[in-house]
Every structure is written in structure tokens, then in C-alpha cells.
C-alpha positions as CSV (number, residue, x, y, z in Angstrom):
1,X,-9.4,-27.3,24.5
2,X,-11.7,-30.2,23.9
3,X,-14.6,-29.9,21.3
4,X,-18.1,-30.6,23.6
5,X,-20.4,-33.0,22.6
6,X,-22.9,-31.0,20.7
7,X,-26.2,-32.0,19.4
8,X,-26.3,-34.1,16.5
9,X,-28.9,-32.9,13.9
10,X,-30.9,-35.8,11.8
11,X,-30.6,-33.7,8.7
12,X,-28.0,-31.3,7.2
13,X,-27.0,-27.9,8.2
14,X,-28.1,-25.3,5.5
15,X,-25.1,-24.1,3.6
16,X,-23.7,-22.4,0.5
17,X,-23.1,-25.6,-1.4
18,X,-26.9,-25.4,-1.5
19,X,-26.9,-23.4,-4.5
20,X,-31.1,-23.5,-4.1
21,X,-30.9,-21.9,-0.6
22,X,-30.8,-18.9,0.9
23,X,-27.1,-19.7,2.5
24,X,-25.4,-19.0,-1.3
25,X,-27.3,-15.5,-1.6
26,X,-25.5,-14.9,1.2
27,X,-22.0,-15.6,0.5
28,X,-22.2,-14.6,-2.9
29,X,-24.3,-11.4,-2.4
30,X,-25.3,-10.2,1.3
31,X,-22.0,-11.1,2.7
32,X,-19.5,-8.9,0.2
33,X,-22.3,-5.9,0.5
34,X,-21.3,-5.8,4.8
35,X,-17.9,-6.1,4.4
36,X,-18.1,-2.9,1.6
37,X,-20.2,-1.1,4.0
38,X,-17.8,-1.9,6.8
39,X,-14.8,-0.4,4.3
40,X,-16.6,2.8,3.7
41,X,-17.6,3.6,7.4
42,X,-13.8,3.0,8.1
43,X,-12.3,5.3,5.3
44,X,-15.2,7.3,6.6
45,X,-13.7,7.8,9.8
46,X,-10.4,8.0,8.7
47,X,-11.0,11.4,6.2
48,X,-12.6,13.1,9.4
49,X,-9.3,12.5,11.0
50,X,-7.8,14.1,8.1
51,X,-9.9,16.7,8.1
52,X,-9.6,17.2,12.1
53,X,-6.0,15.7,13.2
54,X,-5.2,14.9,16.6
55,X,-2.1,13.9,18.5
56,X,-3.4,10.1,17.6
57,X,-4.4,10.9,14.3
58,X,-1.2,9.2,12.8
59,X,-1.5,5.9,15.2
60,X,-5.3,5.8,14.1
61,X,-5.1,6.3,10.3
62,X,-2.2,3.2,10.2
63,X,-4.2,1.3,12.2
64,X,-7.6,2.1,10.0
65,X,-5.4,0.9,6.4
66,X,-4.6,-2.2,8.5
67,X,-8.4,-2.9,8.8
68,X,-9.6,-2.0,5.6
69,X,-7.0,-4.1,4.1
70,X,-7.6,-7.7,6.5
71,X,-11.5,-7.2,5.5
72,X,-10.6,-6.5,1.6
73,X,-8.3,-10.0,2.1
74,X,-11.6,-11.7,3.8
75,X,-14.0,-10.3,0.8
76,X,-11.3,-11.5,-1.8
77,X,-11.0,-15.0,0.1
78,X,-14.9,-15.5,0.4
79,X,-14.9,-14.9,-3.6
80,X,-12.1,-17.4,-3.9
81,X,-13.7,-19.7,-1.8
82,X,-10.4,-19.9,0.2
83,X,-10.4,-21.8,3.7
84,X,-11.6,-20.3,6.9
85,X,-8.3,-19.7,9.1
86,X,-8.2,-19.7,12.8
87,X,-8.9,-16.4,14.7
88,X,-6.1,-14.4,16.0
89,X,-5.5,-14.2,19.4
90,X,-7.5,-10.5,20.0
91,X,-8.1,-10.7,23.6
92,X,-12.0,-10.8,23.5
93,X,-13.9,-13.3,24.2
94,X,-15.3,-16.6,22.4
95,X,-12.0,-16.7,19.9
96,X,-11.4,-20.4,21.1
97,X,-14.6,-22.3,20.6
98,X,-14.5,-21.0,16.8
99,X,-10.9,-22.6,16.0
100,X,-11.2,-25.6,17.9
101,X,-14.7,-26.5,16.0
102,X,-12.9,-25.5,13.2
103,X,-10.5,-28.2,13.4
104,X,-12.7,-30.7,13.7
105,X,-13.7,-30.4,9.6
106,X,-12.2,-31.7,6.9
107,X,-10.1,-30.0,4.8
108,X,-12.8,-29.7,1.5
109,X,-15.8,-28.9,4.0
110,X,-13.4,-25.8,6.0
111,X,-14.1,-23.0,3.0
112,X,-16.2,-20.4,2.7
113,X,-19.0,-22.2,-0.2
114,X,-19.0,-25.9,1.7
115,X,-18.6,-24.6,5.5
116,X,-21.9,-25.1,7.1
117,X,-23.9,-21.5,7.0
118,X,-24.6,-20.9,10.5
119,X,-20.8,-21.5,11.7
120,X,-19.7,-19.3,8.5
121,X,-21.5,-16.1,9.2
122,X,-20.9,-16.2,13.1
123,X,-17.6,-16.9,12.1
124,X,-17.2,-14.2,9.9
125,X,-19.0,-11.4,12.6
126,X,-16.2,-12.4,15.0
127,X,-13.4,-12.8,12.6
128,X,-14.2,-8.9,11.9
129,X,-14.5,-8.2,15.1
130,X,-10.7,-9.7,15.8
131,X,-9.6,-6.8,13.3
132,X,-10.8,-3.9,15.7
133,X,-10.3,-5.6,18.8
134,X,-6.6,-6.1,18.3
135,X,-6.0,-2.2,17.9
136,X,-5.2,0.7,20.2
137,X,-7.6,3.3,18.6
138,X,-10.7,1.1,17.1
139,X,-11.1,-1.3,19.9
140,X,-14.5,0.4,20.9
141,X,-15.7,1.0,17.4
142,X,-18.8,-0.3,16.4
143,X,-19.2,-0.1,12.7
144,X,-22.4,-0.7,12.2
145,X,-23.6,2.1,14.9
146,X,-24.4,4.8,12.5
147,X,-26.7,2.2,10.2
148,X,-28.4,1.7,13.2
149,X,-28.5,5.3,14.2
150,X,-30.0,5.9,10.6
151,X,-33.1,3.3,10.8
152,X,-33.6,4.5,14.3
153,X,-34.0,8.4,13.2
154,X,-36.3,7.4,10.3
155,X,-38.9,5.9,12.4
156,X,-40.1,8.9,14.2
157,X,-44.1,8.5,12.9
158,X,-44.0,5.1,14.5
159,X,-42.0,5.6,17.3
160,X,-44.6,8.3,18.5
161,X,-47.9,6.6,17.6
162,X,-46.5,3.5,19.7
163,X,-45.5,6.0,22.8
164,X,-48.7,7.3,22.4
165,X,-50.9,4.0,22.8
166,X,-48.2,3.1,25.3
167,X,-49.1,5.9,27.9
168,X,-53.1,5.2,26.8
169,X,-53.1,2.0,28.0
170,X,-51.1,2.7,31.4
171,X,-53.9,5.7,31.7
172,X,-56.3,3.2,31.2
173,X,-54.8,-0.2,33.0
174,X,-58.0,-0.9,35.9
175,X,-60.3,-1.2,32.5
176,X,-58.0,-2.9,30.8
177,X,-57.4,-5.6,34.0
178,X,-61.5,-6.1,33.9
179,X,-62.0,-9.6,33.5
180,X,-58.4,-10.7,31.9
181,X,-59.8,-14.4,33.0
182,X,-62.0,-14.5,30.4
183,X,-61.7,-15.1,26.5
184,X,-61.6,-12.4,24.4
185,X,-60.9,-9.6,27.4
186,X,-59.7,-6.4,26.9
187,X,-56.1,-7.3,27.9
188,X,-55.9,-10.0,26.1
189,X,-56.9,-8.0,22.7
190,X,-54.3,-5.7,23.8
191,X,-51.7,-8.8,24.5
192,X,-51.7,-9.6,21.0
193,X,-52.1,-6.4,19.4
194,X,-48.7,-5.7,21.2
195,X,-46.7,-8.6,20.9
196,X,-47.8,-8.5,17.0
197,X,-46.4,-5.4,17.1
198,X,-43.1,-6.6,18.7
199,X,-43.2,-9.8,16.2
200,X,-43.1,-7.4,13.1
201,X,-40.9,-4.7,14.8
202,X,-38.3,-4.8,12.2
203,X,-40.7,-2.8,9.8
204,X,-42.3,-0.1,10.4
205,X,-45.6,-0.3,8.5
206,X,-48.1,1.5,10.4
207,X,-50.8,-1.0,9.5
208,X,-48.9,-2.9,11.7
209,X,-48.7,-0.5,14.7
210,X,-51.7,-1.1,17.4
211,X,-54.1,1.1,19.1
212,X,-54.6,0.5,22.9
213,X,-57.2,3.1,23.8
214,X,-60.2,1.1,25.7
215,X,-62.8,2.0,23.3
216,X,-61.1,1.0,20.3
217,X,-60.2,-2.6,21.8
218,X,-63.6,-2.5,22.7
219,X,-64.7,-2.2,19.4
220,X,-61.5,-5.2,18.3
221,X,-63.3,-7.5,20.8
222,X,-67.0,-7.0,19.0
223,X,-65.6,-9.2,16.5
224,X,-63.3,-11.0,18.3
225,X,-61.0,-13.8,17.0
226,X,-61.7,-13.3,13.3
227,X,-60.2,-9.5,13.5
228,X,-57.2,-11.3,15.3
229,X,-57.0,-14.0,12.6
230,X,-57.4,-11.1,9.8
231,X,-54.5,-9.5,11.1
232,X,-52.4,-12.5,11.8
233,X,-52.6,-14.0,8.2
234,X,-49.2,-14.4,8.0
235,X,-48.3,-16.2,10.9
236,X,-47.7,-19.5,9.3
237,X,-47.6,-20.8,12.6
238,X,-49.3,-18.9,15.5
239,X,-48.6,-20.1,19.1
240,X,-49.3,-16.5,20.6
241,X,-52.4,-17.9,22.2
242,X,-50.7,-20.7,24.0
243,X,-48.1,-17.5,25.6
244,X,-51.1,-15.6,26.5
245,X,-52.6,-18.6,28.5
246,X,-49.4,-19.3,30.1
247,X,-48.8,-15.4,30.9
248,X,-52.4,-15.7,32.9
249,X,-50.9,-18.2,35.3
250,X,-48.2,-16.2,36.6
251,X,-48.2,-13.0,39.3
252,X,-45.5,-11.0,39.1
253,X,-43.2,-13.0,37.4
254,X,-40.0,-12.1,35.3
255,X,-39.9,-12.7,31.2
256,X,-36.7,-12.4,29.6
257,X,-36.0,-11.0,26.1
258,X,-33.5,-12.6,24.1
259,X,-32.8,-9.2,22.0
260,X,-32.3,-8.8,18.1
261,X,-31.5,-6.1,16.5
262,X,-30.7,-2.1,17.4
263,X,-33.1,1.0,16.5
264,X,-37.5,0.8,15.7
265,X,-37.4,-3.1,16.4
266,X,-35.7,-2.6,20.1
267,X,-37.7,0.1,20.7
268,X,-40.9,-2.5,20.1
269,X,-39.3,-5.1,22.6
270,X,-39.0,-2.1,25.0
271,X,-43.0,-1.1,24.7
272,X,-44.1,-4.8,25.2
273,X,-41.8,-5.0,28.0
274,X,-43.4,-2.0,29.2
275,X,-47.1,-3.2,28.5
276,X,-46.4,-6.3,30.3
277,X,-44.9,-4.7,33.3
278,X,-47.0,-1.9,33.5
279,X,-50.6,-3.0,32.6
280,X,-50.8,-6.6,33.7
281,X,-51.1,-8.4,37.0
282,X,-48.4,-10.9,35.3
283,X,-44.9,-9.8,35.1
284,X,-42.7,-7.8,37.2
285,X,-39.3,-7.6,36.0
286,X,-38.1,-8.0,31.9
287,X,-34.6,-8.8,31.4
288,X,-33.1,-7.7,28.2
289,X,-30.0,-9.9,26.7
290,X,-27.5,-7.6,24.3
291,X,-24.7,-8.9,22.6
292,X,-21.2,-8.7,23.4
293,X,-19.3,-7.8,19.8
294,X,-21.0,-6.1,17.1
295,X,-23.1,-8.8,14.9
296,X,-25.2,-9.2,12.3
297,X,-25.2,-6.0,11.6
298,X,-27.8,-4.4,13.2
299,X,-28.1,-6.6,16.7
300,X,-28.2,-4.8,20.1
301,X,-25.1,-4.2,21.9
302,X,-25.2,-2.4,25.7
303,X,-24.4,1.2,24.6
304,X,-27.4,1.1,21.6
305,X,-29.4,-0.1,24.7
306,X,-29.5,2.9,27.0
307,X,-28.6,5.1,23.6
308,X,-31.9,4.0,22.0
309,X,-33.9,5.2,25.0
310,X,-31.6,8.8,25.6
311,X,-32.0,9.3,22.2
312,X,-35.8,10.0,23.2
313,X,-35.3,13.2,25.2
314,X,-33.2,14.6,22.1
315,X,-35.7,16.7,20.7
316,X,-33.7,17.5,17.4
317,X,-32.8,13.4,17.4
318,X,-35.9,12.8,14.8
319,X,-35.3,16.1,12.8
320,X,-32.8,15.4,9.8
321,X,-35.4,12.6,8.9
322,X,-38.9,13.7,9.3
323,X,-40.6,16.6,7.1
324,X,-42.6,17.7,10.1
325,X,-40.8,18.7,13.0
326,X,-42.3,16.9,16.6
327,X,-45.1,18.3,18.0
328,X,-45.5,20.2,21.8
329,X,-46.8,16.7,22.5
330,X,-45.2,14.1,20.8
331,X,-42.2,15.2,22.2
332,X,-44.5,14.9,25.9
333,X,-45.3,11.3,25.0
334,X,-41.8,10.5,24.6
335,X,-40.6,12.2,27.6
336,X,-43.2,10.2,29.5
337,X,-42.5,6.7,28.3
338,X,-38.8,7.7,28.7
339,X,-39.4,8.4,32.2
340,X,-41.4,5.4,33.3
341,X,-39.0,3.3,31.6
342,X,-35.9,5.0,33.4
343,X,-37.7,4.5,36.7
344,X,-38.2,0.9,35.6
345,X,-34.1,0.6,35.0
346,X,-33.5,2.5,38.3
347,X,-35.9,-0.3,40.4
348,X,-34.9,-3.2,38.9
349,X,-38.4,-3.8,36.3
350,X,-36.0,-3.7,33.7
351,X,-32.7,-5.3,33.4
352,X,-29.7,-5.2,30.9
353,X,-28.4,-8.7,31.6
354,X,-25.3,-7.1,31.7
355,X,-23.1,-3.7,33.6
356,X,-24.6,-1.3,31.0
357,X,-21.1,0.1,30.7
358,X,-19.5,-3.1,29.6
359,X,-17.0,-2.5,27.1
360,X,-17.5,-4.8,23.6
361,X,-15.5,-8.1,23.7
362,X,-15.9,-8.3,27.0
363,X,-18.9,-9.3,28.3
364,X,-19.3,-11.7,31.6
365,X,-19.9,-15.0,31.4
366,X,-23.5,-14.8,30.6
367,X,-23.4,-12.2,27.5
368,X,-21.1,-14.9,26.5
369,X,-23.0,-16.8,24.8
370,X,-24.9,-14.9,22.4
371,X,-21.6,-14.6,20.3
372,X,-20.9,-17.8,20.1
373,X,-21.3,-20.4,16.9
374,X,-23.1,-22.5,18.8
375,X,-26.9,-23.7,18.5
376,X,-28.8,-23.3,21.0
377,X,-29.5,-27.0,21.2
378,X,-26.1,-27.0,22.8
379,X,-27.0,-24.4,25.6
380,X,-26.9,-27.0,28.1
381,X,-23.9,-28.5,27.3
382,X,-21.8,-26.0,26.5
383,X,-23.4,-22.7,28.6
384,X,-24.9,-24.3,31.7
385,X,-25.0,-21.1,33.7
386,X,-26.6,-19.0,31.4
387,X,-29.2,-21.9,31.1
388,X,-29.3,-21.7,34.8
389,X,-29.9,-17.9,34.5
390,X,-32.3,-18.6,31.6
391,X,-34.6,-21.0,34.3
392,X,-34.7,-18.5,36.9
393,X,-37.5,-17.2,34.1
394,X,-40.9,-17.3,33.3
395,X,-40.8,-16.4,29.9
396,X,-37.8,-15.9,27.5
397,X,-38.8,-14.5,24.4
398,X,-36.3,-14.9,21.4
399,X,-36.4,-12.1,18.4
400,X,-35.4,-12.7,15.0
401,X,-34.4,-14.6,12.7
402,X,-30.5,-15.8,14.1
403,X,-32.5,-17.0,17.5
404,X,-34.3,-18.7,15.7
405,X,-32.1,-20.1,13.1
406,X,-29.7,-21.1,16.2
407,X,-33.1,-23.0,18.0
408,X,-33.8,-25.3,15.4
409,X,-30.0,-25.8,14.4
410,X,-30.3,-23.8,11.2
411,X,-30.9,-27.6,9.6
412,X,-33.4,-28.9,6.1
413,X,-36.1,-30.1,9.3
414,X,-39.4,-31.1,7.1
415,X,-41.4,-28.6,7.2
416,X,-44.2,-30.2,9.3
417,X,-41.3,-31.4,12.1
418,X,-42.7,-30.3,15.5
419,X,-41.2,-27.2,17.4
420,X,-40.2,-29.6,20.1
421,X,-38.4,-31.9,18.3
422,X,-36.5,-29.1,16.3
423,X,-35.0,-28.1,19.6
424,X,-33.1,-31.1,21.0
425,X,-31.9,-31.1,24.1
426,X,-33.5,-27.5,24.9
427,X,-36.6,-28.9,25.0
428,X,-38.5,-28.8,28.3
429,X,-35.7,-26.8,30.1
430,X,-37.2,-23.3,30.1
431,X,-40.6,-22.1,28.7
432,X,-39.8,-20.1,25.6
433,X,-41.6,-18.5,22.8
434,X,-40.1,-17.9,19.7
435,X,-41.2,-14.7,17.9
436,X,-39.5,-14.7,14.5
437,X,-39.9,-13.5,10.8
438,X,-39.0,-15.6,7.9
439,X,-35.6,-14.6,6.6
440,X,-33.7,-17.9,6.1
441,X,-34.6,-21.0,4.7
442,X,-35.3,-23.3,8.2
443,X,-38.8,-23.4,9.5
444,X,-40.6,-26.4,11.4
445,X,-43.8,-26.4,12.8
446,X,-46.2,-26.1,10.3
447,X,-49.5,-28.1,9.2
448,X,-49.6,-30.3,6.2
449,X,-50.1,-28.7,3.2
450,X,-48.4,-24.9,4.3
451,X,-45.5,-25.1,2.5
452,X,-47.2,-26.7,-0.5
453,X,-49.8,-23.9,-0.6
454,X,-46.7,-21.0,-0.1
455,X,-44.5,-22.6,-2.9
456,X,-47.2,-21.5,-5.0
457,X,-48.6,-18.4,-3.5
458,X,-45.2,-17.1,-2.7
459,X,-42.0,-19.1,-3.9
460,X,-39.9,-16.6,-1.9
461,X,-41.8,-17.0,1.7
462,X,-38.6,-18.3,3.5
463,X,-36.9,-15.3,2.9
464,X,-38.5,-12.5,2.5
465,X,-39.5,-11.6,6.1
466,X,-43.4,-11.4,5.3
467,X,-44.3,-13.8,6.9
468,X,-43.6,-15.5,10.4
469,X,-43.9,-18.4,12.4
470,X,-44.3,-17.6,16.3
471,X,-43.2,-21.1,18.4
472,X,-43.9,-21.6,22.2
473,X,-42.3,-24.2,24.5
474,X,-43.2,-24.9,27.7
475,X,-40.8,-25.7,30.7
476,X,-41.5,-29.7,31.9
């Protein structure tokens, strides 16, 4: 199969040979921790099946030393900085597009510490994935599931205070739809108390977590713009106004969500989801896009999907974790939100962007791509008819840190390199808003003088996720 033309970046990929950059962490550090973790959830598995045989037991246990030995080889080849090998033949899907790019390197830049970063650790999610996919009895394991599972059940204090504020503002949407025209309006307040919300969804620091009762945004919009800038400090670059004055032109229109990971931070994409269906005059159906293997670790697959909302109505789900059991009506709250956003699945306001039942490996054509090594610089070229899908859109909104990586080609841009230009051939194909905290070394878009100032203020801001850049694109 022919390698498509892809998009060629001006300035290097970031990669392991980078010894300065984030990339070497990775393969040295981050990288050998997963595959451990992966190891023990596996041998995990396989002593319950001691403990509990079956007729399969037998067939399962071989099957689980096979695994546990191919990712011990990987681990011991990443260490040895051995080449990257082609990808079995599994029977899932995107196995070809990683060994024919593959090919196309030379031999000294095809191992683990030269290989390009972005290509390495995609490579390395679906190379695992090839290890459970070609067996009888782990083809639908996930085994990252129960780290998800873990995050999720340790977020209960800011699960409920979310719900709560949730079901206020719905209680409270006529006040809230006063005057949305106009700077500074209630809803507007609200907007980006939410989205911020959503933006820093992977932690769950309750100074981050917003309040959407009328009097209290009220009392947000007394001092306007300077309580918005207090709390948005961190957003190295802040293009949340430029969404909210694009949001005000539409009428029930459709956003799309572009998801990232499982647990507290899906459950923020399904409350702003919510608040913009539900307490706006602006959108009218979200689309949610999972992915199709397990990745990354904690990403979003179907099953976490409706899991993550079920998991709701459980009312021992929060219990192991939390010192004070749910209240009479926290547990009311959730049922609520659980039920509008069930109604919302049944009618068509939310969408999984694929069958909900869809087994891992095989997704349709359009959970293809999410899996793939690709930039998405390249989505036109090499996905067309999820770009298609993706223009049938008002809004797609990409979470993370990978979405992002994969927008701006995971490349050393100068810092002060506009959003635009960073995305290539994307560009002006579908209006887009990038909500992303800083985990890797990329980032464009900034003013002069922002990376000077962080270098000094905070050598690690790249990485450490504490601060953010938020990047919108509009369709031309």
C-alpha cells in the first residue's frame, strides 16, 4: 500500500534523541512504567483464574504468559534501543498504515531513541494492542480499564458539586438566557466558568470547579473580566472568547467533542455538553468521538462511555473511596443529571460517533482514525470522510494533550508561530477549538516574550500540565 503524501513540517518532529525534551522522559521513564502496569494487571487476572478455574482457564492462563512475555520483549527492546518491527497481522484495524510508514525510514532513524516521538508511542499503543487482539480469551480486554475505574471512583466530591451546579443552571436557564447578546451576560460568565472547567478536567482541584447558581454569576459579573482573567492566569494562550463569540452566531447547531481520556475528565466533557445543550439557544446535538483500541492509557473507548454515566445510578460506586458515604441528595443530583443525559442519548442530543456496542479494534471507518499515527495535518489526505463528518459541525472541540500534539504535528514550531500556521492543511476546513493542557514539549501561539518569562518563572511549564494554551480556528 502506498505511503500518502503527508504534510511536510518546516521543523523537526520532537523525539527521544532530544535528550533535553520531554520525548526521552518518555522512553526512558513513562514508557517502561505502562508496560509494568500492563504486566501486573495481566498476572493480575491470571491468579483470579487460579483462584476461580473455568473450563477456559487453561486456554486463558497460556495465552496470558504469551502476553506478558511479547510486552517484557518490547520493554527489554525499548531499553536496548532495538528497532521498531512491523505489526503482526491481528485483524484489527489500522495495522497497515504503521508498517508501511515504517518502511519509509532509514535504518538508524527506525529504533526506539531516534524514531520520531509521535509515531513511537502510537506505535507502541497499537503494537500492545496486537498482543491482545490476536488471542481467543483477551481480545476484549482493556488493561487500563480498572486505572480508569480507580480515578473515576476517587472523584466523588467533584463529581457531585459539578452535578449539582449542573441541575442549578438548567433550574435557572430563562435567567441565564437574559441578554446573552451582550458582554459580560450571565451565560456568558457561565460559558467560561464551564468550559474552564472542562479545560482542566483532568484534575480535580475544587478551586477549579464552577458555581452556576444565578446569584453567584451575578455576583462573577460585578467584576467582570478581571475575575475571568484571575482565574484564567494560566492560559498562556486564551482563545475561549473568540469560541464564545462564535457559539453566539449559531441556533441550534451541533459541536463535536474530540474526546481524551476515561473517568472525572469525561465526565467534565459530558457537563459542558450538557450546559451547552441544555441552557443555551446555541447547540443542539454534541457528538462525542471514543477511540477504537485502548490508548494512552486512560483515553475513552465506547464501553467507558456509557460505563462512566451507569456508573452514576450505582449508589455504592463512590463508596470504597470516599470517607463520607453519599448523601439522600447527592445521590438525587446524580440520578437527575443521569437522566437528562440518558434522554439526551435516546433523542439523538448526544451522540457516540460510533454503535455504542462496538467491539475494540473494530471500529467503522470514522473511529478509524483516532488510532492512527497520523497528524492531523494529514486528515484530509489520508481520512477524507471523517473530515467530511467533521464539516457537517459547528464546533469540534479537541481535549488533551495527544489532539493537540497530533494538530500542530508534535514539531520544535517557535514558540510565537501562529495556531494557523501550525496546522497545515487543516487550516480553514472546520472551525475548531483546541482545549489542551501543557504535557509535552510543542506549543505555538504565544506572544513575544511568554516563553522567555516561563523559562524563568517555571522551567518545567511544557510539561507539567499547569498551564494551558486554548487555540480556536475558524472554518473559511
Amino acid at each position: 500500500m502506498p505511503v500518502p503524501d503527508l504534510f511536510k513540517l518546516p521543523y523537526d518532529r520532537c523525539s527521544p534523541k532530544e535528550k533535553r525534551g520531554f520525548a526521552y522522559v518518555s522512553l526512558v521513564k513513562r514508557w517502561p512504567v505502562v508496560l509494568t502496569n500492563i504486566v501486573s494487571a495481566v498476572s493480575n487476572v491470571d491468579h483470579e483464574i487460579h483462584m476461580n478455574p473455568t473450563e477456559t482457564s487453561e486456554a486463558k492462563l497460556a495465552e496470558g504468559k504469551k502476553i506478558i512475555s511479547q510486552i517484557s520483549q518490547m520493554k527489554y527492546d525499548m531499553g536496548h534501543n532495538a528497532a521498531l518491527t512491523p505489526i503482526e497481522n491481528d485483524g484489527d484495524i489500522n495495522r497497515e498504515c504503521y508498517n508501511d510508514e515504517l518502511k519509509t525510514y532509514p535504518d538508524e532513524d527506525r529504533r526506539w531513541s531516534t524514531m520520531n516521538w509521535l509515531f513511537a508511542e502510537c506505535y507502541m499503543y497499537r503494537r500492545l494492542r496486537s498482543y491482545f487482539a490476536s488471542t481467543i480469551h483477551w481480545k476484549e480486554y482493556d488493561p487500563f480499564f480498572e486505572q480508569k475505574a480507580e480515578t473515576y471512583k476517587s472523584s466523588s466530591i467533584a463529581i457531585v458539586h459539578l452535578a449539582k451546579a449542573m441541575n442549578q443552571a438548567v433550574q435557572e436557564k430563562e435567567e441565564l438566557d437574559k441578554n446573552f447578546e451582550k458582554s459580560g451576560s450571565a451565560l456568558e460568565i457561565a460559558f467560561l466558568e464551564m468550559i474552564q472547567a472542562d479545560l482542566w478536567g483532568n484534575a480535580t482541584d475544587l478551586s477549579l470547579l464552577v458555581d452556576l447558581k444565578y446569584e453567584d454569576l451575578q455576583k462573577l459579573q460585578a467584576v467582570g473580566a478581571d475575575a475571568q482573567k484571575e482565574q484564567a492566569k494560566n492560559i498562556l494562550k486564551n482563545d475561549l472568547p473568540k469560541a464564545w463569540e462564535h457559539l453566539k452566531t449559531l441556533k441550534g447547531g451541533r459541536v463535536d467533542i474530540i474526546l481524551d481520556n476515561a473517568g472525572f475528565e469525561l465526565f467534565t466533557d459530558l457537563i459542558l455538553a450538557d450546559f451547552l445543550v441544555s441552557c443555551t439557544p446555541f447547540v443542539n446535538q454534541v457528538v462525542f468521538h471514543p477511540k477504537a483500541i485502548p490508548w494512552f492509557v486512560s483515553d475513552v473507548l465506547p464501553y467507558d462511555f456509557t460505563w462512566a454515566i451507569d456508573s452514576l445510578l450505582d449508589k455504592q460506586f463512590f463508596a470504597s473511596h470516599s470517607s463520607t458515604p453519599l448523601s439522600s441528595d447527592d445521590l438525587e443530583s446524580l440520578s437527575n443529571l443521569v437522566t437528562r443525559w440518558k434522554g439526551y442519548l435516546n433523542n439523538g442530543k448526544f451522540k457516540l460517533s460510533v454503535p455504542e456496542n462496538t467491539k475494540l479494534g473494530q471500529a467503522t471507518s470514522l473511529g478509524r482514525f483516532w488510532t492512527t499515527q497520523y497528524s492531523f495535518q494529514d486528515l484530509p489526505e489520508v481520512a477524507p470522510g471523517t473530515l467530511q463528518e467533521l464539516r457537517k459541525s459547528d464546533l469540534v472541540i479537541f481535549k488533551g494533550d495527544l489532539n493537540y500534539r497530533k494538530l500542530v504535528g508534535d514539531a520544535w514550531w517557535p514558540t510565537t508561530t501562529p495556531f494557523e500556521e501550525a496546522l497545515g492543511p487543516l487550516a480553514g476546513k472546520i472551525t475548531l477549538l483546541s482545549l489542551r493542557t501543557n504535557k509535552a514539549d510543542t506549543v505555538v501561539g504565544l506572544e513575544e516574550g511568554v516563553e522567555e518569562r516561563m523559562n524563568k518563572e517555571s522551567p518545567d511549564w511544557r510539561i507539567s500540565g499547569k498551564y494551558a494554551v486554548v487555540s480556536f480556528s475558524k472554518r473559511r
